[in-house]
VMD Tcl script that draws the C-alpha trace (Angstrom):
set ca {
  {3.15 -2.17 35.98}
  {0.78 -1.56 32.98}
  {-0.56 1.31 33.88}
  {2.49 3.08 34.79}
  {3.45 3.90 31.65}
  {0.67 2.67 29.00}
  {-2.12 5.51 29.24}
  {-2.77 7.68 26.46}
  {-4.58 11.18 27.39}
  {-7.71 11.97 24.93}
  {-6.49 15.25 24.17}
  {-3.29 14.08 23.00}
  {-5.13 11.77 20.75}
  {-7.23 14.39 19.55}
  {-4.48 16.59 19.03}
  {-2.71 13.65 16.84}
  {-5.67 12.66 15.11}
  {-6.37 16.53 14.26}
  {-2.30 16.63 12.72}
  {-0.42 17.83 16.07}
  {3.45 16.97 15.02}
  {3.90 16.37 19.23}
  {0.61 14.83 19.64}
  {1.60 12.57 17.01}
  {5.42 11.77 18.30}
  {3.34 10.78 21.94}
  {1.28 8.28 19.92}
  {3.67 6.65 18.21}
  {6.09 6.56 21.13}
  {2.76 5.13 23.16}
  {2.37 2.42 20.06}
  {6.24 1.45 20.43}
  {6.18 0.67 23.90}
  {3.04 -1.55 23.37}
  {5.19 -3.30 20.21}
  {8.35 -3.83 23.06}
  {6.09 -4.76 25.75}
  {3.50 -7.51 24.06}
  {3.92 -7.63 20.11}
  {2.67 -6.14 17.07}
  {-0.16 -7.91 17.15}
  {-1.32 -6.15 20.61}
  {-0.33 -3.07 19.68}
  {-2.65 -3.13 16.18}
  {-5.23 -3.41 18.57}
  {-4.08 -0.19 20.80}
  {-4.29 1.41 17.47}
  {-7.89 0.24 17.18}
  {-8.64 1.70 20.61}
  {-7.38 4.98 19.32}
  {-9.21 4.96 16.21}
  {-12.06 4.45 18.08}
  {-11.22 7.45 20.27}
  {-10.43 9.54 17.45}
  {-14.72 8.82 15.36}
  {-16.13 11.13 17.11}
  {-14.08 14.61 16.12}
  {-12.74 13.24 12.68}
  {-14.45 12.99 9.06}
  {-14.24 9.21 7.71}
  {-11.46 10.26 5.12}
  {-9.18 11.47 8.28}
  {-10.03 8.59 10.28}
  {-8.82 6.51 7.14}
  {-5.84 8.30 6.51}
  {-5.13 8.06 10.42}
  {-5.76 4.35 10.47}
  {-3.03 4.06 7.81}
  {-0.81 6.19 9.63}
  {-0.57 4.28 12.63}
  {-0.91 0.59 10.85}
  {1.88 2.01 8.59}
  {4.23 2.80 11.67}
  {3.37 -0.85 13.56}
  {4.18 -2.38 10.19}
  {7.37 -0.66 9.84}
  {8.66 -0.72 13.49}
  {11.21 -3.22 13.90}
  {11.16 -4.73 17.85}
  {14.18 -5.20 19.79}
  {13.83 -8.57 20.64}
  {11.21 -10.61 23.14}
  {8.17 -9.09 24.16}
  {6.94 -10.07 27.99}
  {4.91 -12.37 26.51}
  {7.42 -14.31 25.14}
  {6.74 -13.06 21.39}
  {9.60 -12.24 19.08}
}
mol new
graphics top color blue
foreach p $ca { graphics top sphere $p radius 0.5 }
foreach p [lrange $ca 0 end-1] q [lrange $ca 1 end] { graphics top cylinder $p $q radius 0.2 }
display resetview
């Protein structure tokens, strides 16, 4: 199920946002199972969501350098094979 395994705590994205190495691993491992599970496209959007999370306790040059961060690692991540939606 979705849920089971797809929720992201706000602290841990604070932490991440704010440089946390851990914080940081739990994103991206958070953003790999949503690039296994429905595509890259889907999970630029998760990234998005935790963008959005992250406004309200960065500066805009950290949000920026965030964005990049995570957009860098989607771009970069190389899926096993089909998503559940069918995607490749």
């Amino acid at each position: 199920m979705l849920s089971d395994y797809l929720i992201l705590q706000k602290d841990v994205i604070k932490s991440a946002a704010k440089g946390n190495t851990y914080a940081k691993t739990a994103v991206k491992e958070h953003l790999r199972k949503w690039m296994e599970a429905h595509g890259k496209d889907h999970a630029r959007i998760e990234a998005q969501h935790i963008i959005i999370h992250s406004i309200s306790f960065l500066k805009r040059g950290e949000i920026v350098r965030y964005e990049k961060e995570l957009f860098d690692f989607i771009q970069d991540y190389k899926t096993t094979g089909t998503t559940q939606n069918g995607e490749t």
